[in-house]
C-alpha positions in Angstrom: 129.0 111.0 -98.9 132.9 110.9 -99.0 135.4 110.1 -101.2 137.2 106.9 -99.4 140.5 107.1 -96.9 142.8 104.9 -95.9 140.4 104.3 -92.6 137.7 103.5 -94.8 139.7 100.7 -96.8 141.0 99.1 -93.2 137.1 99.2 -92.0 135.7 97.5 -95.0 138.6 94.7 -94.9 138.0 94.1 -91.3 134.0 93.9 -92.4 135.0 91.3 -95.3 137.2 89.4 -92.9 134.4 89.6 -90.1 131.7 88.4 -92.6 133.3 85.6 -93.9 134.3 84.1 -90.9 130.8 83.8 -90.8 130.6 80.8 -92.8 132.4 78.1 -91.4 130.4 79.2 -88.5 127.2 78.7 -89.9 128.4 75.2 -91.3 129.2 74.3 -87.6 126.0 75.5 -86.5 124.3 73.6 -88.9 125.8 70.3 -86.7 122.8 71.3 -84.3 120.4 73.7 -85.4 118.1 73.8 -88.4 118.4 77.4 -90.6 115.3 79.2 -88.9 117.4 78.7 -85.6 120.1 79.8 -86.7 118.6 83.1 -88.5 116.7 83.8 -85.0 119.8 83.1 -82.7 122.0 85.2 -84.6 119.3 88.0 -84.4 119.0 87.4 -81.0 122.8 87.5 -79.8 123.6 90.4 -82.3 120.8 92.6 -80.7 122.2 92.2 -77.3 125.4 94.2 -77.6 123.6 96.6 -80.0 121.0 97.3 -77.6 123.4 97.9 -74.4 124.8 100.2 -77.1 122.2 101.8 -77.6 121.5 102.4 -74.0 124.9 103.4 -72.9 124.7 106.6 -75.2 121.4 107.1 -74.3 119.7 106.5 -77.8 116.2 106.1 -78.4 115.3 103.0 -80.3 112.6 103.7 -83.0 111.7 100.2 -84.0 107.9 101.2 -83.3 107.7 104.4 -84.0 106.3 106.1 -87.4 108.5 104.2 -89.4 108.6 101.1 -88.1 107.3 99.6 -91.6 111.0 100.5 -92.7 112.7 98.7 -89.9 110.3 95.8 -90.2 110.9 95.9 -94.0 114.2 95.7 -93.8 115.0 93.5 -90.9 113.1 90.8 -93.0 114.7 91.6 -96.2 118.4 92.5 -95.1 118.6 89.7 -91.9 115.9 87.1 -91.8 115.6 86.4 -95.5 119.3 86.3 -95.9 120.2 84.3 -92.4 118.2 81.7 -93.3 118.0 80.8 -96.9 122.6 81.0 -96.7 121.9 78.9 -93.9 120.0 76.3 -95.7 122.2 76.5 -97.9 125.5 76.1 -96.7 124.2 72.7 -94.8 124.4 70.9 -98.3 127.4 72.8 -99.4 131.1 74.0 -98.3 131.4 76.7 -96.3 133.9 78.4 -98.7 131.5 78.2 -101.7 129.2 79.8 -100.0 131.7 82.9 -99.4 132.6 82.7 -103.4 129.0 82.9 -104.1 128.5 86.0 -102.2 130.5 87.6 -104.1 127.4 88.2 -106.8 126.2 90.9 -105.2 128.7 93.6 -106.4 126.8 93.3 -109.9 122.9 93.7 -108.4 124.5 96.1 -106.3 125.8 98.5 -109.3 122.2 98.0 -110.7 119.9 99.2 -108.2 122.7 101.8 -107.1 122.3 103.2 -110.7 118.6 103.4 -110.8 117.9 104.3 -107.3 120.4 106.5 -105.7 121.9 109.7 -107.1 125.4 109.2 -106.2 126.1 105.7 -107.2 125.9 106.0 -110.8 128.9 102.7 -112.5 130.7 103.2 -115.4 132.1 100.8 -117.8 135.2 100.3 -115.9 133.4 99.6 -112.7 130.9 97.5 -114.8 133.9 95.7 -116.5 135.3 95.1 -113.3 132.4 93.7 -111.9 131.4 91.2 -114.7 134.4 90.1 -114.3 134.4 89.1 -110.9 130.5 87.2 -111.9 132.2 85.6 -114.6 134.1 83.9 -111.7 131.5 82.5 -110.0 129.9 81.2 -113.2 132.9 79.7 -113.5 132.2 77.7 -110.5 129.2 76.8 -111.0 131.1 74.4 -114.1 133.1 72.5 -110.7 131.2 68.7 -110.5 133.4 68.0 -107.7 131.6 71.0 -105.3 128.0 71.5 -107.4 126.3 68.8 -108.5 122.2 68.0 -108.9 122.4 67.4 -105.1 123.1 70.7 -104.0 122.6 73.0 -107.0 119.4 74.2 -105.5 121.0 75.3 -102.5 123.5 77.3 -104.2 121.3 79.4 -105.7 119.3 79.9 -102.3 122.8 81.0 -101.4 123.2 83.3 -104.5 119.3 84.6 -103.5 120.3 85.6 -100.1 123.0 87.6 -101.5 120.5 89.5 -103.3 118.6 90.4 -100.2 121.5 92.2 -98.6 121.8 94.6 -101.8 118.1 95.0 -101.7 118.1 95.9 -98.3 121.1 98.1 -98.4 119.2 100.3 -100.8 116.1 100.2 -98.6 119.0 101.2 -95.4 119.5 104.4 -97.7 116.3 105.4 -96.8 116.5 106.0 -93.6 120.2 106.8 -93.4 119.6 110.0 -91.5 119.2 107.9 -88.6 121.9 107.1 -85.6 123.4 103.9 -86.6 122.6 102.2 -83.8 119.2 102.8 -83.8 118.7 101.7 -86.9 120.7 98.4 -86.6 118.9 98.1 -83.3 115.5 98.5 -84.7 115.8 96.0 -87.6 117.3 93.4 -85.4 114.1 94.0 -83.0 111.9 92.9 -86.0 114.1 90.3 -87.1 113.3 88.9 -83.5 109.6 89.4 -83.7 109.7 87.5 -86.7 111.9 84.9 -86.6 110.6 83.9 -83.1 107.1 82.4 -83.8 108.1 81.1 -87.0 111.3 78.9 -85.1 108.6 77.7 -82.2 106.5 76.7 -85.2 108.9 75.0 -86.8 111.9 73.6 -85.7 110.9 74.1 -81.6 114.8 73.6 -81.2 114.9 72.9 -77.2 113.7 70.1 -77.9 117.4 69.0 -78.6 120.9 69.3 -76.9 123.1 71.4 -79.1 126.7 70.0 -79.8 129.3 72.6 -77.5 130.7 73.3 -81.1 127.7 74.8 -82.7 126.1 76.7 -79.6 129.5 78.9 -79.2 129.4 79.2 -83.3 125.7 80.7 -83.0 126.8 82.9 -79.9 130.2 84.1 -82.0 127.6 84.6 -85.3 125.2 86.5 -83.2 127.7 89.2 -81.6 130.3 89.4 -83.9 129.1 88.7 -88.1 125.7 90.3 -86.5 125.6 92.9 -84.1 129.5 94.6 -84.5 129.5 93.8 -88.0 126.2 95.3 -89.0 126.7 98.4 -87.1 130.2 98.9 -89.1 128.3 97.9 -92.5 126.3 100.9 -91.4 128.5 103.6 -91.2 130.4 102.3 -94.2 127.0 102.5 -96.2 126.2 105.8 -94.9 129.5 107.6 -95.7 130.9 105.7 -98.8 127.7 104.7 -100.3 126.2 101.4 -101.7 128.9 100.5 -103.7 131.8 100.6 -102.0 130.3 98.5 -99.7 129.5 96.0 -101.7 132.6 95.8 -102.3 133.2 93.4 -99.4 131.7 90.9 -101.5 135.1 91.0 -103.4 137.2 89.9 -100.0 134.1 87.2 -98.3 135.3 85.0 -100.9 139.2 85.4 -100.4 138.7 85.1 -96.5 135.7 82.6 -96.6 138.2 80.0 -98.7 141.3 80.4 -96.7 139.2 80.1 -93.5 137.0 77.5 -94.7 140.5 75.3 -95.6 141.7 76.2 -91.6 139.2 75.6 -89.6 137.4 72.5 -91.4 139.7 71.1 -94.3 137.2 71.9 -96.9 138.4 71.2 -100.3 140.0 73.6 -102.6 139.6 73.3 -106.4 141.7 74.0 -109.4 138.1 75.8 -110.3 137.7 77.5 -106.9 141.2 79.4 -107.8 140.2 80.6 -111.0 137.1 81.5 -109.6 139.2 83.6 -106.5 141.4 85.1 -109.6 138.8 86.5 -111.5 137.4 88.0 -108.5 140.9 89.4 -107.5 140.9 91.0 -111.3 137.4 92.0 -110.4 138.7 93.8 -107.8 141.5 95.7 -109.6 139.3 97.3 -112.2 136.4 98.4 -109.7 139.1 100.0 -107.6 140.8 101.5 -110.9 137.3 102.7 -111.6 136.9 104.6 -108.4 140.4 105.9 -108.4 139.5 107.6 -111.8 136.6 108.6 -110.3 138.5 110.8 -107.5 140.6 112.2 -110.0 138.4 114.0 -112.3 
């Protein structure tokens, strides 16, 4: 595991920017499609380029080999869990909150990289740093005008599926000797096994026509937050480690708010500020952290 470049840095700020244009999408799909249809057609449109992927440089897919628990595992924890319960979430709530409260996962992130990996061991700077950036979204959670008793529950669904990506990014680290694309191939497989009878069960969504707006917002969340994105997670993970990645938790919130503002005119708080400035101080002290880090 390396220490972080300047390449690394530009990949993990094209991942934030990538995730959190996510968001607004989701909001848009949610103008059509219900959250199991969303989960399943982002599964399903991400796989597609992964796959031809795959088969372009000729690597072999192991979603059901020996350790297809693992992929299964962490296809539900790491995408179907996540996809749907943000996507509930985000139909009762602004897209842009839903960005700030990603940024959580930093903190459950420096947890279970302290207690289950070797190399991801926080400090008190990092850990200052990160409480920091949660006391921000506490913060928020004080904003009447964007959380009220209508929606309260769906923010913390929203706050739960940010839990599922840490867990399954320290579930990834398992089998992180394995090609990238396999992997991200072989979870997405079992997201689709999954998600498919439980969306026929369901929500049987053909039995509706989609507004033009929210079937191109699935497709776009499919290839681009999905299948690109994931595969770039992965090679982030595997050479920088869980915690550095999560550090793209930091820039969702910055991205998701700005874009949230352009593309649908969601409102911007007073709160929602603060809440983006004590994420940005956040920032400064988990990357001051690191930077001591390299130098001793």
């Amino acid at each position: 595991m390396r220490q972080p470049k300047l390449i690394d840095y530009i990949l993990l700020t094209t991942l934030s920017l990538i995730w959190a244009s996510a968001f607004f999408n989701i909001k848009i799909a949610t103008y059509s499609f219900g959250p199991v249809t969303i989960a399943f057609l982002r599964v399903f449109f991400g796989a597609i380029p992964v796959l031809l992927l795959c088969y372009y440089k000729n690597i072999k897919i192991e979603a059901f080999s020996k350790d297809w628990h693992w992929f299964a595992m962490i296809g539900f924890i790491n995408l179907v869990a996540p996809f749907f319960l943000i996507a509930y979430g985000v139909k009762s709530v602004q897209s842009n909150l839903a960005a700030i409260l990603m940024s959580t996962t930093p903190l459950s992130s420096t947890v279970l990289g302290h207690f289950f990996t070797k190399n991801e061991k926080f400090n008190l700077i990092k850990t200052f740093g990160i409480l920091i950036g949660f006391s921000g979204i506490v913060f928020l959670f004080s904003d009447n005008i964007l959380i009220d008793e209508n929606n309260f529950t769906s923010a913390l669904l929203i706050l739960l599926g940010s839990t599922c990506y840490v867990v399954g990014g320290v579930l990834t680290l398992k089998i992180s000797k394995k090609k990238n694309e396999n992997v991200t191939g072989s979870i997405l497989i079992w997201a689709i096994i999954i998600l498919l009878p439980l969306m026929s069960f369901i929500e049987q969504p053909w039995q509706t026509i989609p507004r033009t707006d929210s079937l191109i917002s699935v497709i776009y969340l499919g290839i681009v937050p999905t299948g690109v994105a994931w595969l770039l997670r992965f090679r982030i993970l595997k050479n920088n480690g869980l915690i550095f990645q999560s550090q793209v938790s930091y820039l969702i919130p910055i991205f998701g708010t700005i874009l949230g503002y352009v593309f649908l005119k969601e409102l911007i708080t007073v709160k929602v500020l603060i809440s983006l400035i004590a994420v940005c101080i956040g920032i400064y002290f988990v990357k001051r952290a690191d930077n001591k880090k390299i130098t001793q």
